[in-house]
C-alpha positions in Angstrom: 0.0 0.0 0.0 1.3 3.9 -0.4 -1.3 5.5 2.0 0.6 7.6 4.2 -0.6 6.0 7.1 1.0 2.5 6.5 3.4 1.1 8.8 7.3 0.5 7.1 8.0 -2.9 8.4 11.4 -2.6 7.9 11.7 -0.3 10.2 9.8 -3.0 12.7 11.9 -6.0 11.6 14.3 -5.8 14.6 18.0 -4.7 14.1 19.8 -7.5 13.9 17.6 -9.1 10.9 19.3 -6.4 8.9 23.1 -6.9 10.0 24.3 -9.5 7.4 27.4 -10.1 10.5 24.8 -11.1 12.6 23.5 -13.7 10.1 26.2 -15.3 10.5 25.4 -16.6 14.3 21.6 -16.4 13.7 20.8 -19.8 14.1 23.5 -20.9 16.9 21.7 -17.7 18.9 18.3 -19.4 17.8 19.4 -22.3 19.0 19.0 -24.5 15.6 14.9 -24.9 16.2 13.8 -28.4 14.7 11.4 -27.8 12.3 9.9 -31.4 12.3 6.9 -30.8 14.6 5.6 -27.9 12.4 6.0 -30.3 8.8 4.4 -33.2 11.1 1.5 -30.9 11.9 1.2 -29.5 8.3 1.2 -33.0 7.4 -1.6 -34.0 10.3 -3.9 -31.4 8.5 -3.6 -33.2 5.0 -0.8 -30.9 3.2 1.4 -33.3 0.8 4.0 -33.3 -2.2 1.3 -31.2 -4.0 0.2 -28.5 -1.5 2.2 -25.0 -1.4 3.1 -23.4 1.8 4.4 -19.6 2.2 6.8 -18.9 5.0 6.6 -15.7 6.1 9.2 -13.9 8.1 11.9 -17.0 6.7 14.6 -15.8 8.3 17.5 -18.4 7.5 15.5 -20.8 6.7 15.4 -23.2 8.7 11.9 -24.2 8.2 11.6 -23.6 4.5 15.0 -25.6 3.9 13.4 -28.9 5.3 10.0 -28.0 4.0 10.6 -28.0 0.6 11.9 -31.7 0.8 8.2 -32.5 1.8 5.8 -30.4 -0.4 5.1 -29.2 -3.3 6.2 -25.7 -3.4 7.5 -23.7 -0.4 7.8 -19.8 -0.8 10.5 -17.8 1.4 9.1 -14.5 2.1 11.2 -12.2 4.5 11.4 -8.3 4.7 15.2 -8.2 5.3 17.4 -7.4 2.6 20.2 -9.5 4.4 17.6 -11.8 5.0 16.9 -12.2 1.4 20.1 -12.5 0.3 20.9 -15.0 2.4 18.2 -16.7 1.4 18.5 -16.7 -2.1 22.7 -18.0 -1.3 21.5 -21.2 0.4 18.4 -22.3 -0.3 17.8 -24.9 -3.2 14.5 -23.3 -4.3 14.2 -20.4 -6.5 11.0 -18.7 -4.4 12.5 -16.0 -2.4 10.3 -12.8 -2.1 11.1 -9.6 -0.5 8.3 -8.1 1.7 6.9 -8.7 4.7 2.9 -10.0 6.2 1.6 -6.4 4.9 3.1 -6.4 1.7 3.4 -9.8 0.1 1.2 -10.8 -2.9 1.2 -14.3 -3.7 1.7 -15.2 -7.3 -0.7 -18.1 -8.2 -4.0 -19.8 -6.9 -4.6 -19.9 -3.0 -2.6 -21.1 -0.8 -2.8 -24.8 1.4 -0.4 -23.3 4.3 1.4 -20.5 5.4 4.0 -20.4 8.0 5.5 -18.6 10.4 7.9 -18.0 13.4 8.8 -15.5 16.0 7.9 -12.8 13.6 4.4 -10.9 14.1 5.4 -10.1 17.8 7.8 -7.5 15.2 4.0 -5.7 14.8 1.9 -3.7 17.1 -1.5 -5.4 17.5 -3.3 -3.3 15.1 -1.0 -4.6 12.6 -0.8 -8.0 13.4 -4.7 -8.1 13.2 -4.6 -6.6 9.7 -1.6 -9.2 8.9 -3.4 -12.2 10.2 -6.5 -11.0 7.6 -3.7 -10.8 4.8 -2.8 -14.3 5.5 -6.6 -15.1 5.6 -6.5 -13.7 2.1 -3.8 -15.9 0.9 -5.3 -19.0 2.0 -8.1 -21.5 0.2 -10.8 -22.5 2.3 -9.2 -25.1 4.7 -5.9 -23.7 4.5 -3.9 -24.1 7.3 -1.7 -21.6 9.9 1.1 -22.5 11.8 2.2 -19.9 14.3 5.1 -20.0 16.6 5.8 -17.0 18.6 6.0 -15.0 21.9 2.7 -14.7 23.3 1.6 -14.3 27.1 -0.4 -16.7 28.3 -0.7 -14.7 31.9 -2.5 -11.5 33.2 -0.8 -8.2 33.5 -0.9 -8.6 37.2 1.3 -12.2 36.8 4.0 -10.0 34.5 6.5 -9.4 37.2 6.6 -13.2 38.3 6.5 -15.0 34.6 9.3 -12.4 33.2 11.8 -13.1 36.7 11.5 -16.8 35.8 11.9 -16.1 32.1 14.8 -13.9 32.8 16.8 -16.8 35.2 16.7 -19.3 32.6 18.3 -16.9 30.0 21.6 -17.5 28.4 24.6 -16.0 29.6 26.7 -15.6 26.1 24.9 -13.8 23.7 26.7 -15.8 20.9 25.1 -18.9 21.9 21.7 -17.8 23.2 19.7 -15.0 24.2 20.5 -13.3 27.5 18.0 -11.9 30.3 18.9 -8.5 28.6 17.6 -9.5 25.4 14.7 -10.3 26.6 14.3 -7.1 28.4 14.8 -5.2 25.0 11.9 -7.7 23.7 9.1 -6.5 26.1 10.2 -3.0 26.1 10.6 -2.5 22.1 8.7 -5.0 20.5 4.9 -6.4 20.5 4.3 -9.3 21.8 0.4 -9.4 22.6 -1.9 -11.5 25.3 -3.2 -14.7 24.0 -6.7 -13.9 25.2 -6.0 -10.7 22.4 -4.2 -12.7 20.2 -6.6 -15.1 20.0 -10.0 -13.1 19.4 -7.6 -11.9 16.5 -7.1 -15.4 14.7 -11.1 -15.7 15.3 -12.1 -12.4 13.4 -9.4 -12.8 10.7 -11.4 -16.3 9.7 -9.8 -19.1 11.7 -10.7 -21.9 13.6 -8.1 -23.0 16.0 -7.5 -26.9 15.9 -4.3 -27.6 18.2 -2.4 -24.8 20.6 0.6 -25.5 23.5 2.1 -23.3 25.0 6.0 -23.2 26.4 7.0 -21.3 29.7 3.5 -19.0 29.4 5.6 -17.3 27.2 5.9 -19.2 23.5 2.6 -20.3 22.0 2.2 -22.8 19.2 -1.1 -22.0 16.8 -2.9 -24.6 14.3 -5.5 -22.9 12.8 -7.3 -23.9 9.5 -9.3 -20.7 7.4 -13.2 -21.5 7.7 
């Protein structure tokens, strides 16, 4: 969109998405996150070698890498330049798109999945709700979304307490994970939402939720099929 009042999501992708040094020990910070369980649930929900599934927010691909071993057609989308680029070096597929949830259009039919990780807590809730329609918009009737991400399962009064235990299991290197002060820069400059706002959101945009876990209070895991 050009309308003046439209958020730049670059400027929301988080620093270190842009530093192409940092790529370098993304996934050792990440800690290497298995993407099995996501395929598996994919899989559960009927996707196959002929389904396509859009990854939004790639990153490294990590997920998208495996994925495409498994289905039909897997599209990397991320907003990043150095994420692109990176991309586009190691990755065996040739779908790598540059834009982010409020800007990518999907070339071809709808969608059977779209994917994506630790990525819309980057938008304000306003936004995310306007992503999560986009997404809606991509998908055919049935399609499926998997969402991983930092959401609070707690009350604002329970903050304090689920944040000092949060903060005590951090890393101590930053090179190898992330540290009780990165986590501090997470709830003071980015948007992570409650789930019982998060999930009203998934409703409106047109999905049913089939499967959710949750991790700590603090990392929630989202199936959710488009009615």
């Amino acid at each position: 969109m050009s309308e003046t009042w439209f958020l730049d999501e670059l400027a929301h992708a988080g620093p270190e998405h842009l530093d192409e040094q940092f790529l370098e020990g993304y996934d050792r910070k990440q800690g290497h996150p298995d993407p099995s369980p996501d395929i598996e649930e994919f899989q559960r929900q009927g996707l196959d070698e002929h389904s396509t599934i859009v990854d939004l927010a790639a990153g490294t691909g990590q997920f998208a890498r495996r994925a495409v071993d498994v289905f039909g057609r897997v599209v990397a989308v991320d907003v990043s330049p150095a994420m692109v680029r990176w991309l586009r070096r190691t990755l065996k597929q040739d779908d790598v798109v540059h834009a982010g949830f409020l800007s990518y259009r999907h070339d071809g039919p709808p969608v059977d999945g779209v994917y994506t990780r630790n990525a819309l807590h980057q938008l304000p809730d306003f936004w995310k709700a306007i992503a999560l329609d986009r997404i809606a918009s991509l998908l055919r009737p049935g399609g499926v979304l998997r969402v991983r991400d930092l959401i609070y399962d707690f009350r604002p009064a329970e903050a304090a307490e689920v944040f000092a235990g949060w903060f005590a299991g951090a890393a101590t290197d930053p090179a190898l994970g992330y540290t009780a002060d990165d986590y501090a820069e997470h709830i003071r400059t980015e948007h992570s939402t409650y789930r019982w706002l998060f999930e009203p959101m998934l409703d409106a945009a047109g999905f049913d939720v089939v499967a959710v876990e949750y991790e700590q209070r603090l990392y929630g895991a989202y199936t959710c099929v488009k009615r």
